[in-house]
C-alpha positions as CSV (number, residue, x, y, z in Angstrom):
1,X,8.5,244.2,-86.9
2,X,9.0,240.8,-85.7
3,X,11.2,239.0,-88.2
4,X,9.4,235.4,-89.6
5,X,11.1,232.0,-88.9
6,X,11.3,230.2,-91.6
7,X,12.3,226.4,-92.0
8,X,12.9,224.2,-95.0
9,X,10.5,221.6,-95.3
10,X,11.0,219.2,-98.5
11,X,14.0,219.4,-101.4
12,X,12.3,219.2,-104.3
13,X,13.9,222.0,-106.3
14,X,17.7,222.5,-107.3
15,X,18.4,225.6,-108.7
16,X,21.7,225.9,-110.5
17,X,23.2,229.4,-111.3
18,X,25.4,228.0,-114.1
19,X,27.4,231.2,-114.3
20,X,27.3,235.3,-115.1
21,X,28.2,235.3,-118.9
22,X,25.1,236.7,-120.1
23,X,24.9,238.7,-124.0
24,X,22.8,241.5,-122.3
25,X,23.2,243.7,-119.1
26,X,19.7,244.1,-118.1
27,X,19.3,247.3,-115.1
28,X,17.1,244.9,-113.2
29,X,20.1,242.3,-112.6
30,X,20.5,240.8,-109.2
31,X,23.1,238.5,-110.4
32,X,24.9,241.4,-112.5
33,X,25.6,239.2,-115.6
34,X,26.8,240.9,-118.6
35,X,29.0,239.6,-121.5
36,X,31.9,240.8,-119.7
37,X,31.4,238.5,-116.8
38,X,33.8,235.5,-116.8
39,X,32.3,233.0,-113.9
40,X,31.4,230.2,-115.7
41,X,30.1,226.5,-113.9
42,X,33.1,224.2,-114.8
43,X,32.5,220.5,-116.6
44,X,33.8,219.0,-113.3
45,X,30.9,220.6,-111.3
46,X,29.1,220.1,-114.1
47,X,29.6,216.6,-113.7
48,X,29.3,217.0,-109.2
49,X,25.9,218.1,-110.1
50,X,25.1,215.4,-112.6
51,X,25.4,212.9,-110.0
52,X,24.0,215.0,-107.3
53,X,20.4,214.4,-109.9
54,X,21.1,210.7,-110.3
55,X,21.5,210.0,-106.5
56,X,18.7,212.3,-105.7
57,X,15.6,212.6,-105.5
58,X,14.9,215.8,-106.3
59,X,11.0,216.6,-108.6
60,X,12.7,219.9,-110.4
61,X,15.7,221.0,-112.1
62,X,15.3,225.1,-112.4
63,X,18.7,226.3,-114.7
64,X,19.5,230.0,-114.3
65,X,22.5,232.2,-115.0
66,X,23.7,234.9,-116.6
67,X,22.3,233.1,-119.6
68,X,22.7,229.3,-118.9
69,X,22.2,228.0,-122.2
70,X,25.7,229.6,-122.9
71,X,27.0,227.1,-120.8
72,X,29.4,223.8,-122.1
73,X,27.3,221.7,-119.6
74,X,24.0,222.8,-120.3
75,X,22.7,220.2,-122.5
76,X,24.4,217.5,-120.5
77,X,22.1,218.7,-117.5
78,X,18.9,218.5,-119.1
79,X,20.0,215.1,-120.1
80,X,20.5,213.7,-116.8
81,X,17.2,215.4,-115.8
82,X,15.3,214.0,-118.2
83,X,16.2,210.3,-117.8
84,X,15.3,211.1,-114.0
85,X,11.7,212.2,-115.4
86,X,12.2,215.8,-113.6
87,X,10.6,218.8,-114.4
88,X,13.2,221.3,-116.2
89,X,13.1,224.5,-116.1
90,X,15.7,227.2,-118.2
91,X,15.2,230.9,-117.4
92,X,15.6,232.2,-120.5
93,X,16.4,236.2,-121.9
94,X,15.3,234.9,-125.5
95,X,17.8,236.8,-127.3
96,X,19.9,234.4,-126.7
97,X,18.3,231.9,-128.8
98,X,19.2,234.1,-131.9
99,X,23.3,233.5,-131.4
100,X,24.8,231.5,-134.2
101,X,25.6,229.0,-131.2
102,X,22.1,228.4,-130.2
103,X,20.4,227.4,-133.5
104,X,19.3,223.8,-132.4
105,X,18.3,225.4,-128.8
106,X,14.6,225.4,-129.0
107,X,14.4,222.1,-131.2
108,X,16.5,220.7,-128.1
109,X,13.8,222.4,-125.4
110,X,11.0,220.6,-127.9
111,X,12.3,217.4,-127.4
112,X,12.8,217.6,-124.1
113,X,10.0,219.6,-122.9
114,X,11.9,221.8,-121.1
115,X,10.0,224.5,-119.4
116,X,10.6,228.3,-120.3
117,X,10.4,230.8,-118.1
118,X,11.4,233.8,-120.1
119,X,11.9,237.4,-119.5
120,X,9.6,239.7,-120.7
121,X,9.4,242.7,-118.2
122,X,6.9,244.6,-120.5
123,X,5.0,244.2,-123.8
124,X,6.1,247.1,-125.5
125,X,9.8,248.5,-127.0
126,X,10.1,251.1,-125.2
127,X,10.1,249.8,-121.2
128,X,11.7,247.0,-122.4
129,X,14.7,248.4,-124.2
130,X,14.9,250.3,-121.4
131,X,15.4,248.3,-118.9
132,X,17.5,245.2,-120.9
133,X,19.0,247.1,-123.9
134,X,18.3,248.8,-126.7
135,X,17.0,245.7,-129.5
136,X,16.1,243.9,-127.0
137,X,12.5,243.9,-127.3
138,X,12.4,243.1,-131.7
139,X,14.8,240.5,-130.6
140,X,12.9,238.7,-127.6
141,X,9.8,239.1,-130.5
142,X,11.9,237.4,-133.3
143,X,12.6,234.8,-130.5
144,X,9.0,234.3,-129.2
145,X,7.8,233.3,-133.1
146,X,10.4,231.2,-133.4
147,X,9.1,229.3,-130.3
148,X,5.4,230.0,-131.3
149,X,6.4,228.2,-134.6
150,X,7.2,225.0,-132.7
151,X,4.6,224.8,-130.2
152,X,5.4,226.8,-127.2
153,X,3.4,228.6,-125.5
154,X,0.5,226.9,-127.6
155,X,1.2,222.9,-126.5
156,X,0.1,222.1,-123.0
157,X,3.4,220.5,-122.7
158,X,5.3,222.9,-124.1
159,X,5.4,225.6,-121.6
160,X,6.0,229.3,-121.8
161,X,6.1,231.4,-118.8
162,X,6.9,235.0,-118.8
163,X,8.5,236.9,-116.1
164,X,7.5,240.6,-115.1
165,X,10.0,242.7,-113.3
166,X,9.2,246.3,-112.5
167,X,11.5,249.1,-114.0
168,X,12.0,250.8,-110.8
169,X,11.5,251.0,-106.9
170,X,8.2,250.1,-106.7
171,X,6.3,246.6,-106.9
172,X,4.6,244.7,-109.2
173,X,1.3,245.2,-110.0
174,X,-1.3,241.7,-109.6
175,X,-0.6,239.4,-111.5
176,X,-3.6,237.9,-112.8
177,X,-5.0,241.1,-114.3
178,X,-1.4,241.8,-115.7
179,X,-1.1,238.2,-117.4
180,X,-4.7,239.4,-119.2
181,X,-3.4,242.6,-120.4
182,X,0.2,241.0,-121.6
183,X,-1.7,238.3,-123.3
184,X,-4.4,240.6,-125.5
185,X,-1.3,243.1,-126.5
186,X,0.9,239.9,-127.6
187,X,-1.7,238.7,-129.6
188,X,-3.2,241.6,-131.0
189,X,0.1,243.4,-132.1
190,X,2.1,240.4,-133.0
191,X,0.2,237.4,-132.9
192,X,2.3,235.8,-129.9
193,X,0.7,233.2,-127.8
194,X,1.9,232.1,-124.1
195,X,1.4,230.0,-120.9
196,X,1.6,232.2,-117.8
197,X,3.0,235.7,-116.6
198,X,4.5,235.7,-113.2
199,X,5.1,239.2,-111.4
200,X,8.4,239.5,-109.9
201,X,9.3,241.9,-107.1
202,X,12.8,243.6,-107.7
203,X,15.3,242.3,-105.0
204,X,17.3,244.9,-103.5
205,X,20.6,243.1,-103.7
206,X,23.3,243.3,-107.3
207,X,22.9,245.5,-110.0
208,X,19.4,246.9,-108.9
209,X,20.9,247.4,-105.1
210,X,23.4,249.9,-106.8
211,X,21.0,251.8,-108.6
212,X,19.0,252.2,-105.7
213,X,22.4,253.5,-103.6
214,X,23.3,255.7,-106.7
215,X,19.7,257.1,-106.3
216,X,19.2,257.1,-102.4
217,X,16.3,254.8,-102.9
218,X,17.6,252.0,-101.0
219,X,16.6,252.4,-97.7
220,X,12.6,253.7,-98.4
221,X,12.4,251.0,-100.7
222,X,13.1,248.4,-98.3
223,X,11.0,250.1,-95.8
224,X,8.4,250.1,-98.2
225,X,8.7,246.2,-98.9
226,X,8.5,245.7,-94.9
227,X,5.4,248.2,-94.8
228,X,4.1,245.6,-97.6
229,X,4.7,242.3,-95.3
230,X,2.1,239.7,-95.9
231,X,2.1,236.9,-93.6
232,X,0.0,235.1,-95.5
233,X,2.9,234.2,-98.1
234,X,5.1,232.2,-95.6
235,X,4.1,228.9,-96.6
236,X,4.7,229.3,-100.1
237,X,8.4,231.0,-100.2
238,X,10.2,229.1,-102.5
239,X,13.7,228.4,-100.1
240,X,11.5,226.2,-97.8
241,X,11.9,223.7,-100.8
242,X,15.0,224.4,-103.1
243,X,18.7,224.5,-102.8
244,X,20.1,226.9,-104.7
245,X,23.7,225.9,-106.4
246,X,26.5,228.7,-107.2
247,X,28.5,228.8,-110.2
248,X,31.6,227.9,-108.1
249,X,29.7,224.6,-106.9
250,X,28.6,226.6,-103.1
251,X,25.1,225.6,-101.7
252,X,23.0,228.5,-100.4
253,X,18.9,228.2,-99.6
254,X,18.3,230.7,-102.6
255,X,19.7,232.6,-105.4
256,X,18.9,235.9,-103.6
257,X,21.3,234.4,-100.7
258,X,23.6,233.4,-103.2
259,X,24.3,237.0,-104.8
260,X,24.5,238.6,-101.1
261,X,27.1,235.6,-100.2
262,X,25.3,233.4,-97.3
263,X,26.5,229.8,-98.6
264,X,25.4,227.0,-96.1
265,X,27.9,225.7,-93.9
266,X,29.5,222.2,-92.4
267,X,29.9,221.6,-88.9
268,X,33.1,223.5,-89.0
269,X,32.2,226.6,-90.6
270,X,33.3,225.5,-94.0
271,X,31.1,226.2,-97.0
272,X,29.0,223.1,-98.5
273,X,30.3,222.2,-102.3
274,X,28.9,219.9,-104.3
275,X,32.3,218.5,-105.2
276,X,32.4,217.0,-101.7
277,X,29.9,214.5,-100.6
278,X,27.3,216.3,-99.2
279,X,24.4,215.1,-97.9
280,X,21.2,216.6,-98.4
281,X,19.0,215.0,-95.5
282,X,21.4,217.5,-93.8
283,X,19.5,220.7,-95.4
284,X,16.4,220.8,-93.2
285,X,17.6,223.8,-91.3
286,X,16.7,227.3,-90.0
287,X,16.6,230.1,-93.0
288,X,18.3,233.4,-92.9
289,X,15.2,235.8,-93.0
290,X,16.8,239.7,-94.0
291,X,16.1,242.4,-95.4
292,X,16.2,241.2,-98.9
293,X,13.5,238.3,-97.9
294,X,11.2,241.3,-97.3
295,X,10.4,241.2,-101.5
296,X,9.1,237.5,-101.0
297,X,6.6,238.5,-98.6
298,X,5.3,242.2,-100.3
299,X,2.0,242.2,-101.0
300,X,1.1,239.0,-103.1
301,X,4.7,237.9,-102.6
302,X,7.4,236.9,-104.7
303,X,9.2,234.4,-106.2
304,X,10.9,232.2,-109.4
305,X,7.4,231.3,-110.3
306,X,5.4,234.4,-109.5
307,X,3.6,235.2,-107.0
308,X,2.3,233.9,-103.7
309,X,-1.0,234.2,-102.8
């Protein structure tokens, strides 16, 4: 199979992985978060990045973690965001929204219409729990009223995505006819209303890499994302747009290349920080395409907002 050449075309989309603490350990996990994990963005990148949004002119701000909103800087972000009249985006586990720390969270994403993408890989307890934990799923419920209460989901300017992910080596289903069924079954067993369900493939890279080693899964199910190639998702990938920022302050083209370790480099071979003055005109390069990049281009494709065709 010949393997795509893919270029980045505009930046409109910083990404920001503002660390792996995380209160659940869901089996899905490329990043492998977990509340044991101890990366953590610091308030001096937090601060790099800050003015990396002033300066820039970047359309999107798309927060993800670990659980972000467990970050110092978090807030501070979304700030600077705002006053630059960006769309903002926090990938959200809702359960997180129930710690004692969060309780002005969701009155903070009201005010500043942040938009939710939210996981919600199924619409009943028992896949769910499954896959993130058991409690998970009464919890991400609890959660979802609570946002239902203020307007998400419901306001067209309150947004509220969902996110599917499969629970195992296979791909996700179409999304449209999915989004249907999710949003009769939330409504008719607990009265929860939404935006939009995006299907996501599973990545074969972190936590779901090793269970498909420790299950001798991992090579026919990357042959069966390749068998799955759809060219006709190539000019919709989402790293021909985006930077993608590591906790540490490293630049990589996506957060797929971030968990496998593929930062961008200077001239020298030295990885890009945003701590140094970097300058993004520079970023219009040549994309690693590898095995990983296959799950973009399966079927419908892939990516942080669903699928591609």
């Amino acid at each position: 199979m010949k393997i795509p050449t893919i270029n980045r075309t505009s930046l409109d989309v910083l990404q920001v992985n503002l660390g792996k603490v995380c209160n659940l350990s869901c089996t899905h996990c490329h990043v492998q978060a977990g509340p044991n994990r101890t990366e953590d963005m610091s308030l001096e990148k937090i601060e790099s990045l800050i003015q990396m949004i002033l300066k820039g002119d970047f359309k999107t701000l798309d927060l993800t973690g670990g659980a972000p909103e467990l970050n110092a800087g978090f807030k501070d972000l979304i700030r600077a965001a705002k006053s630059k009249k960006m769309e903002i985006i926090d990938r959200c586990n809702l359960t997180v929204l129930l710690l004692p720390s969060q309780k002005d969270t969701i009155d903070f994403f009201k005010e500043n219409e942040v938009h939710i993408i939210a996981s919600l890989p199924c619409y009943t307890k028992e896949n769910v729990d499954k896959q993130r934990g058991d409690g998970v799923f009464s919890k991400s419920i609890k959660a979802l009223k609570l946002l239902n209460e203020v307007g998400y989901g419901i306001d067209k300017n309150l947004v509220l995505d969902f996110i599917y992910n499969p629970n195992g080596a296979f791909l996700a289903p179409e999304q449209s006819s999915l989004e249907k069924d999710y949003k009769l079954r939330l409504k008719e067993d607990f009265n929860i209303e939404f935006s939009n369900l995006f299907t996501l493939h599973n990545f074969p890279v972190g936590r779901f890499k090793d269970y498909l080693s420790e299950n001798n899964e991992l090579i026919s199910y990357v042959d069966l994302l390749k068998s799955k190639y759809n060219e006709g998702t190539l000019d919709n990938l989402m790293c021909k747009s985006q930077l993608s920022i590591s906790w540490d302050g490293r630049v990589f083209d996506c957060d797929f290349h971030q968990m496998e370790d593929l930062p961008l480099k200077d001239k020298n071979g030295v990885d890009l920080n945003i701590s140094n003055d970097i300058d993004t005109k520079n970023f219009m390069s040549k994309i690693p395409f590898l095995d990983h990049c296959y799950a973009c281009t399966a079927g419908d494709g892939a990516s942080c907002t669903g699928a591609l065709v």
